[in-house]
C-alpha positions as CSV (number, residue, x, y, z in Angstrom):
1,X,121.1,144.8,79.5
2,X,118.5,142.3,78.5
3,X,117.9,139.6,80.4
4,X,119.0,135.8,80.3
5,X,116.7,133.4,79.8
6,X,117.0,132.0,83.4
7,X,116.1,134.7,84.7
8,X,113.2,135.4,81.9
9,X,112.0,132.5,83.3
10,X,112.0,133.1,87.0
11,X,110.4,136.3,86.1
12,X,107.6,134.5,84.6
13,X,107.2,131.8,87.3
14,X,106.6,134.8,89.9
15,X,104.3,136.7,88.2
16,X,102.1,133.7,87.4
17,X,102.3,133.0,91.5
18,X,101.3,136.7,91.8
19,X,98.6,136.2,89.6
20,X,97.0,133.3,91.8
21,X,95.2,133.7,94.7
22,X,96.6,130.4,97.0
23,X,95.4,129.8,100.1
24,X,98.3,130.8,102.2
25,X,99.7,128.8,105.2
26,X,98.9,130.5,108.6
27,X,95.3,132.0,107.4
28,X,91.8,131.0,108.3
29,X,90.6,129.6,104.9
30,X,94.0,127.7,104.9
31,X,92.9,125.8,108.1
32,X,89.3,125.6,106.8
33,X,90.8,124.0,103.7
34,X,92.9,121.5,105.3
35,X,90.7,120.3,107.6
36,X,87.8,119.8,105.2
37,X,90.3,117.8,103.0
38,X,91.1,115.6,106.2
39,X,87.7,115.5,106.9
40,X,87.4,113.9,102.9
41,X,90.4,111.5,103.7
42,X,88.7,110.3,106.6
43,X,85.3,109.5,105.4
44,X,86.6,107.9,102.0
45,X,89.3,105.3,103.7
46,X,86.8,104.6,106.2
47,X,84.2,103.6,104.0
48,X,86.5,102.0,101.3
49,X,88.3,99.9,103.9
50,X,85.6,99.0,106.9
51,X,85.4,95.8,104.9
52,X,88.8,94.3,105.2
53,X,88.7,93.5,108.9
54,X,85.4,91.5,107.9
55,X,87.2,89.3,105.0
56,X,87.1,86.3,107.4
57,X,83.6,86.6,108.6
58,X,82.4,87.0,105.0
59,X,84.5,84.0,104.3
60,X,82.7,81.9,106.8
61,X,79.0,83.8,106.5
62,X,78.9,83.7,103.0
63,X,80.9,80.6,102.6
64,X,83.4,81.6,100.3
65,X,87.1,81.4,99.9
66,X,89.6,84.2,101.4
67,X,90.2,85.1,97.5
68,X,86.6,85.3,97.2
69,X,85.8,87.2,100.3
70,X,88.7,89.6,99.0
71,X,86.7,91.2,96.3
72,X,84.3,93.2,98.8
73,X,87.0,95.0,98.6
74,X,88.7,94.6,95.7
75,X,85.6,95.4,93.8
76,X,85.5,98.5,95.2
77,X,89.2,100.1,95.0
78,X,88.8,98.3,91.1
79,X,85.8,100.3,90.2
80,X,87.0,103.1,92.3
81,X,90.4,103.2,89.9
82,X,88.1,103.5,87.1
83,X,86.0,106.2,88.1
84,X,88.9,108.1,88.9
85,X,89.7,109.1,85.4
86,X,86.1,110.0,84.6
87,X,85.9,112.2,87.8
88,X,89.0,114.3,86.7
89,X,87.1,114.7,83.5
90,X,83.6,115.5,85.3
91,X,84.9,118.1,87.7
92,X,86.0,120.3,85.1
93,X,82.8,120.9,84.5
94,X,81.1,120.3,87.4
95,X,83.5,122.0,89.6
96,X,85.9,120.4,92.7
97,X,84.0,121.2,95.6
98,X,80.8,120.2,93.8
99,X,81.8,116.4,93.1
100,X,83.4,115.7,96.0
101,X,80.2,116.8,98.3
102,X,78.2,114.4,96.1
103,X,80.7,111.4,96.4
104,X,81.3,111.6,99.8
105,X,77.4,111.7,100.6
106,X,76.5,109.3,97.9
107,X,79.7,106.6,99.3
108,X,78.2,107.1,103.2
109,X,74.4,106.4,102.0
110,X,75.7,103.1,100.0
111,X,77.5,101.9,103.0
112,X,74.1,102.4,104.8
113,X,72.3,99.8,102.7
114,X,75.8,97.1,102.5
115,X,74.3,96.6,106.1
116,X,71.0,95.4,104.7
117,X,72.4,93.2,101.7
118,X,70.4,89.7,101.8
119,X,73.0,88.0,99.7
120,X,76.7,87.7,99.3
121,X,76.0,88.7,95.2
122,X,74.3,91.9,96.3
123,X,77.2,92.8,98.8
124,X,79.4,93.0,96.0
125,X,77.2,95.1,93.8
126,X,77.2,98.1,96.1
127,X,80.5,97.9,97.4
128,X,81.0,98.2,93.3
129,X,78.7,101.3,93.4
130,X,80.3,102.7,96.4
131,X,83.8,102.5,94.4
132,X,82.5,104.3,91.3
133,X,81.2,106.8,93.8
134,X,84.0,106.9,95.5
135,X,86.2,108.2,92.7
136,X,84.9,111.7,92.7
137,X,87.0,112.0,95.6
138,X,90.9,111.3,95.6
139,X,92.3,112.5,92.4
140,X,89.7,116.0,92.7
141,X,91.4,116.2,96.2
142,X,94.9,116.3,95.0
143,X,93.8,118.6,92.6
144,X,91.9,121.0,94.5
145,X,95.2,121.2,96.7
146,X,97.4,122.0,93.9
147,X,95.4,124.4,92.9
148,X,94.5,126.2,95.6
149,X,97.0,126.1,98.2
150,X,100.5,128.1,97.6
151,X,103.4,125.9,96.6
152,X,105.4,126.9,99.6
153,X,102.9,125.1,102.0
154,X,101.8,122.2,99.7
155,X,103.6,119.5,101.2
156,X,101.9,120.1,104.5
157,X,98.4,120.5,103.7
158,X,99.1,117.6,101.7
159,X,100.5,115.8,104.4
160,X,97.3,116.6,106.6
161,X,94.7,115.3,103.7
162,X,96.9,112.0,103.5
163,X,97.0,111.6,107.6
164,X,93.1,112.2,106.9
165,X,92.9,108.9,104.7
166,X,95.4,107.2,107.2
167,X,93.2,108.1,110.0
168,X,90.0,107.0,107.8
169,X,91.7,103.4,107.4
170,X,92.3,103.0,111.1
171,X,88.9,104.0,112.2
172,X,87.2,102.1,109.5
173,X,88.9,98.5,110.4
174,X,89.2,98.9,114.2
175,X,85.8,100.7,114.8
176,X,84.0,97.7,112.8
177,X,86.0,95.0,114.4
178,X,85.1,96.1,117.8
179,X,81.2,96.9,116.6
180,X,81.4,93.2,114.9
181,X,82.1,91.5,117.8
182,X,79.2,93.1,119.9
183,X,77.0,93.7,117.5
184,X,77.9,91.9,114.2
185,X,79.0,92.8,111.0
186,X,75.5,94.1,109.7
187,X,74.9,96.8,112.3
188,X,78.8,97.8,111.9
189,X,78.8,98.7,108.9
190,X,75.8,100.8,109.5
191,X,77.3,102.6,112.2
192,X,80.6,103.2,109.9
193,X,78.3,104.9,107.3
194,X,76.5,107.5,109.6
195,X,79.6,108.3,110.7
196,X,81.2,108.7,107.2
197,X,77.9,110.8,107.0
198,X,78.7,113.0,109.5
199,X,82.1,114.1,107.9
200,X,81.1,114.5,104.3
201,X,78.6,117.3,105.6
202,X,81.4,118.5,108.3
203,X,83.9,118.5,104.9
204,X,80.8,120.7,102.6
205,X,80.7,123.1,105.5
206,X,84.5,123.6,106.0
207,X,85.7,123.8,102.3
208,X,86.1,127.1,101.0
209,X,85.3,127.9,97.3
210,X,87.9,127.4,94.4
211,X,89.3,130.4,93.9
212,X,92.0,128.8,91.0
213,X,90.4,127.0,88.9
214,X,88.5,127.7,85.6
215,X,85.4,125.4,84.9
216,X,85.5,124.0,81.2
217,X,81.6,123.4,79.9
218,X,80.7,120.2,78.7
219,X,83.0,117.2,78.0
220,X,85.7,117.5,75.1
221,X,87.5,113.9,74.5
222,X,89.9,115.3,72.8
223,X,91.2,117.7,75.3
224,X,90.9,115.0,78.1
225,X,92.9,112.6,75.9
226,X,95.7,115.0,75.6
227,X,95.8,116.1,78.9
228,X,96.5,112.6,80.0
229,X,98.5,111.7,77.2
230,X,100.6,115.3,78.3
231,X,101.4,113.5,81.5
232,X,102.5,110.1,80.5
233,X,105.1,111.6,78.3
234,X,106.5,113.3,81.0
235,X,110.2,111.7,81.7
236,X,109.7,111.5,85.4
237,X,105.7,110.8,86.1
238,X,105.1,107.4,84.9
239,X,107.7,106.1,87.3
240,X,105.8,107.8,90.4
241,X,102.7,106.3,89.1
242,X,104.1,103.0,89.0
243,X,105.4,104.1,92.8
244,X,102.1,104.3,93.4
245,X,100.4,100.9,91.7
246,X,103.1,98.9,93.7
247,X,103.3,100.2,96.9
248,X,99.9,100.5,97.4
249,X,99.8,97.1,96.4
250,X,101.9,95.6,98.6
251,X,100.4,97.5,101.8
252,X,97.4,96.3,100.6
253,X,98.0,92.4,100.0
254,X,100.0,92.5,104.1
255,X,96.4,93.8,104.9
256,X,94.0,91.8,103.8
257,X,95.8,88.3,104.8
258,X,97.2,89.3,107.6
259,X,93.7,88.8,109.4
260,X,93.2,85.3,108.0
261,X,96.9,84.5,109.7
262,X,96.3,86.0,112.6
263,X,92.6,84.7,113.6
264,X,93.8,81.2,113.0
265,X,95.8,79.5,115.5
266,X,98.4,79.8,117.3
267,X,97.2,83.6,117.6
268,X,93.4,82.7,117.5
269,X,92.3,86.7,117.6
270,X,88.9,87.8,117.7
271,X,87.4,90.6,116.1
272,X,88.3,93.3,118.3
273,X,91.3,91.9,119.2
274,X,92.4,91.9,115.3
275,X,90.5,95.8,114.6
276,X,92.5,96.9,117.3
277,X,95.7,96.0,115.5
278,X,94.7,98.6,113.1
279,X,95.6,101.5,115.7
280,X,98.8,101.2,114.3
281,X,97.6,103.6,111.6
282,X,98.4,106.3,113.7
283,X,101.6,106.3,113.5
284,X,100.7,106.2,109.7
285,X,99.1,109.9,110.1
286,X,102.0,111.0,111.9
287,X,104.2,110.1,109.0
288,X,102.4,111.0,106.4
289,X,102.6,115.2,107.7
290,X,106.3,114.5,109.2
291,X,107.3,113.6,105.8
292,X,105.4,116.4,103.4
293,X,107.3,118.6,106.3
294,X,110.2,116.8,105.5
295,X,109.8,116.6,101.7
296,X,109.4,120.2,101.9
297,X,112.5,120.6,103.2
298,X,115.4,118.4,103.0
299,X,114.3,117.1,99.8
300,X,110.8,114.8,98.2
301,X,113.1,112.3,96.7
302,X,115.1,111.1,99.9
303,X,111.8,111.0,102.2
304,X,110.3,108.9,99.0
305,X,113.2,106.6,99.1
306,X,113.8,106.6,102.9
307,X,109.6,105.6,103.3
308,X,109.7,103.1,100.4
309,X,112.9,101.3,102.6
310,X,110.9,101.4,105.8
311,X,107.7,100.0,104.2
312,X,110.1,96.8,102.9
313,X,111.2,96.6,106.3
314,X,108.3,96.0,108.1
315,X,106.9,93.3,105.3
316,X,109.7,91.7,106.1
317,X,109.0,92.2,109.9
318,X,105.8,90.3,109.9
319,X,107.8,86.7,108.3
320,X,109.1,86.2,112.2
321,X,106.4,84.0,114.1
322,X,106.0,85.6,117.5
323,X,103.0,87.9,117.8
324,X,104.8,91.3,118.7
325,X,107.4,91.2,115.7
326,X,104.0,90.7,113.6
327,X,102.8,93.7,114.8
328,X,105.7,95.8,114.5
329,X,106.1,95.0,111.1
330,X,102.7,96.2,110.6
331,X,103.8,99.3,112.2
332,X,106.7,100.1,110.0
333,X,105.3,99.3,107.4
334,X,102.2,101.5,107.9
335,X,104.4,104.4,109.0
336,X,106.7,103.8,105.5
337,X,103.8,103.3,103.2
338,X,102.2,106.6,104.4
339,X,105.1,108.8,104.2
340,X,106.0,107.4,100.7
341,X,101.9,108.0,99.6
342,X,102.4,111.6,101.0
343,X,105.7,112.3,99.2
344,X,104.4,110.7,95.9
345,X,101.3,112.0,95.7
346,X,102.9,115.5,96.4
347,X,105.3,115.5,93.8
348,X,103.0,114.5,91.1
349,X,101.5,118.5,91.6
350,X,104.9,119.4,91.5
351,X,106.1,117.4,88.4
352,X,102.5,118.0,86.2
353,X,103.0,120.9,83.9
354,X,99.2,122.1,83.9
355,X,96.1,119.7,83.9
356,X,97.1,118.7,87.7
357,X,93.7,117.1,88.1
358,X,94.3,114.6,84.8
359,X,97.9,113.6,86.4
360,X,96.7,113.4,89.8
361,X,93.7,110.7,88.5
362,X,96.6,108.8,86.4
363,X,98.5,108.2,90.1
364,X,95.1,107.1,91.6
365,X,94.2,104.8,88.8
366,X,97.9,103.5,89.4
367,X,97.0,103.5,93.2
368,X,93.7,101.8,93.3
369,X,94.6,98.9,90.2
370,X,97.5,98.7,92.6
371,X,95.0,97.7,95.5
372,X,93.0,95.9,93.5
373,X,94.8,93.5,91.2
374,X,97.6,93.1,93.8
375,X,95.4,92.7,96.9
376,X,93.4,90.0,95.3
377,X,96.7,88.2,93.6
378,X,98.0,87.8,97.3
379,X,95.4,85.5,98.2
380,X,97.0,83.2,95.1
381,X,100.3,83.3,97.5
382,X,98.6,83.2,100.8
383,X,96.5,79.6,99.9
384,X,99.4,78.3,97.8
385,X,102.7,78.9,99.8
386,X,101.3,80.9,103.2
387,X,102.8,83.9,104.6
388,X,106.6,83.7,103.7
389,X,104.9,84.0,99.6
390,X,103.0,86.6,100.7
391,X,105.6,88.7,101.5
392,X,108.2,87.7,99.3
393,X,105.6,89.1,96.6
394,X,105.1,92.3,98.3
395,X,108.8,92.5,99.0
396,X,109.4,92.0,94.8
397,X,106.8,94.8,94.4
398,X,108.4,97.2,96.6
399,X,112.1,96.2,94.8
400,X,110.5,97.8,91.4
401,X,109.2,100.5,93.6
402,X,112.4,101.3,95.0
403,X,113.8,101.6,91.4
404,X,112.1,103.6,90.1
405,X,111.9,106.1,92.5
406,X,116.0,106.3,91.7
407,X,114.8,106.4,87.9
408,X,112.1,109.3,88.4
409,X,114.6,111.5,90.6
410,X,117.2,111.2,87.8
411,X,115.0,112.0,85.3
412,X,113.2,115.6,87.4
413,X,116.7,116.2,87.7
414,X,117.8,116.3,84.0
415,X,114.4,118.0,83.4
416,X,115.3,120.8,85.8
C-alpha cells in the first residue's frame, strides 16, 4: 500500500535525524558542550552589563545626565545588535567555534583597557568596539545549539546557555558594585575583564567541534539576503522576534533607572549595597533551565506566556514605595524575563526552516535594538514623570509582548 503523505513526511523527518550526528543528552561531549556555552553566556553578559551598576557614578564623574550616562551601555547592546547580523553571515565561513573564541577574547581585552579610558568620549568608543565584538557571540550560540544538540534535549541545553547569560548579568553588576566601592570604578572593571578572560579560554577548551554544520566559502549577499528574508516570511517568527525587541526592553529600561531611584533618598544605597540587589539574577538562572525543561514538556507557548505575565508583574511590583516590594519586583521580574528569553530563543530553532543561524541573529537584533533604543528612551520617562512612567512604559511594552505571543502560537499552530 503506498504511503500517505503524513507519514511520507515523518519518514523523512527521521531519516534526516538519523543522518545528523547531535550531541545527545547524558554523554560527555553533551556536558562539555553545555558548559562551554554557559561559560559564553557568562563572560558576554558580564562584560556587556558591568556598566549599568556604574550609570550613576559615570553620571556624576563625567558629569553627564542619567540619559547620557546610559549610552555606556546603550552603545554597546546598539552596536552589538548590528554586528549580530554580520556574525551570522561571517561564521558560515569562518566556522561557530572559530568566531566565538575570537569575540569572547577580543570583548575581555577591550574591557581591559575601558579601565584606562582618560575621557568620558573614549569610554564610549570601546564600549562601542566591545559591542561589535561582542556579536560574534549570541546569535552563533543559538546556532551552534541548534545544530549540534538533538532536538529532544534542546530546550535544556538551551536553558543552561541562557542561565549562563543570567549568571553573567548578576556577576557583572554586583561583582563591580562591590569592587567600586573599595576600589573604584577603574580598577573594577579591570577585574571584570580578566575574569571574562578566564572564561572565554575555559569556553575554547570545553567546546567540542561542529560536527553539523557545513562551512560556505566566502560571503554571497545574495544567499544571506534570502536566508533572512526566508525567516521574516515565516507566519509565526516575526512575532517572537518582536517578543524579543520588547521584553528585553522593558527588563532593560527597570535596570538601568532603577539605580538612579534607589541611590537617591529615601533609600540612599551605596554601591555595594545597590550590586548586591543584582543577586536576584539567580533566581533568573533557575528559571531560565526550569522553563526550557518545562517548554520541553508541557508545552513552549504556555511557559512563554506564563514568563511574559510574571515579568509584568514584577514591573508593576517595583511602583509600591517601601524597599522590599522594590526588590521583589525585581525578582519576579528577573525570574519572568528569563524564562520567557529561554522559551523564545528556543523556539526560534524550532520554528526556522534551515538557515537557524540567519533567524537566530534576526531575534538578537530584535533583542539588543530592544535594549538599546528602549533602555535609553526610559530615561525620557524617568526625568520627565519618575518611576510610575517608567513602568507604565515597560508595562505597554510587555502588553504588545503578551499579544503576540497569542498571535505567534496561533499562527505555528495553523502551520503545523
Amino acid at each position: 500500500m503506498p504511503m500517505s503523505a503524513h507519514a511520507v513526511k515523518t519518514s523523512e523527518k527521521v531519516a534526516n535525524l538519523q543522518q545528523k550526528h547531535y550531541l545527545a543528552r547524558g554523554t560527555v561531549a553533551y556536558r562539555r558542550a553545555s558548559l562551554a556555552l554557559f561559560l559564553s553566556g557568562y563572560s558576554t553578559f558580564s562584560l556587556l552589563y558591568c556598566v549599568q551598576p556604574l550609570l550613576p557614578v559615570f553620571s556624576r564623574e563625567f558629569s553627564v545626565s542619567p540619559a547620557e550616562s546610559s549610552l555606556s551601555l546603550s552603545l554597546s547592546t546598539g552596536f552589538l545588535a548590528l554586528a549580530i547580523v554580520c556574525a551570522a553571515a561571517v561564521s558560515e565561513g569562518l566556522g561557530r567555534r572559530g568566531l566565538m573564541s575570537i569575540s569572547l577574547v577580543g570583548a575581555a581585552l577591550l574591557t581591559i583597557a575601558t579601565a584606562f579610558a582618560p575621557s568620558w568620549h573614549l569610554l564610549l568608543v570601546i564600549r562601542a568596539l566591545q559591542g561589535l565584538v561582542l556579536g560574534g557571540v549570541p546569535a552563533v550560540a543559538m546556532a551552534y545549539l541548534a545544530e549540534e544538540i538533538d532536538p529532544r534535549g534542546l530546550g535544556a541545553a538551551m536553558g543552561l546557555y541562557v542561565g549562563g547569560t543570567a549568571f553573567g548579568g548578576m556577576s557583572g553588576r554586583v561583582l563591580t558594585g562591590i569592587f567600586a566601592e573599595y576600589l573604584t570604578w577603574r580598577p573594577a572593571l579591570f577585574l571584570i575583564g580578566a575574569i571574562g578572560l578566564a572564561a572565554a579560554i575555559g569556553f575554547i577548551a570545553l567546546l567540542p567541534p561542529s560536527r553539523n554544520f557545513v562551512r560556505r566559502p566566502g560571503l554571497d549577499p545574495r544567499f544571506h539576503l534570502r536566508a533572512w528574508l526566508g525567516h521574516l516570511r515565516n507566519p509565526a517568527l516575526p512575532f517572537i522576534f518582536a517578543i524579543a525587541f520588547l521584553a528585553m526592553g522593558s527588563f532593560v529600561t527597570i535596570y538601568n533607572y532603577a539605580g538612579f531611584r534607589l541611590v537617591a533618598p529615601p533609600y540612599g544605597l551605596n554601591q555595594t549595597e545597590l550590586g548586591l540587589i543584582f543577586t536576584v539574577y539567580l533566581f533568573g538562572i533557575g528559571a531560565a533551565s526550569i522553563g526550557g525543561l518545562l517548554g520541553d514538556r508541557i508545552g513552549h507557548f504556555p511557559v512563554l506566556l506564563f514568563g511574559l505575565a510574571l515579568t509584568a508583574a514584577g514591573s508593576a511590583l517595583t511602583l509600591f514605595a517601601s524597599l522590599p516590594s522594590i526588590i521583589l519586583g525585581i525578582l519576579v521580574l528577573t525570574t519572568g524575563f528569563f524564562m520567557s528569553h529561554s522559551i523564545a530563543s528556543g523556539l526560534v530553532g524550532k520554528l526556522a526552516l534551515g538557515n537557524k543561524g540567519h533567524a537566530s541573529s534576526i531575534y538578537m537584533l530584535a533583542y539588543y535594538v530592544g535594549s538599546s533604543l528602549m533602555g535609553s528612551a526610559g530615561g525620557w520617562f524617568w526625568a520627565v514623570e519618575g518611576w510610575a512612567a517608567v513602568v507604565v512604559f515597560t508595562l505597554a511594552m510587555l502588553a504588545l509582548a503578551f499579544m503576540s505571543a497569542f498571535v505567534a502560537q496561533f499562527l505555528a499552530r495553523r502551520k503545523a
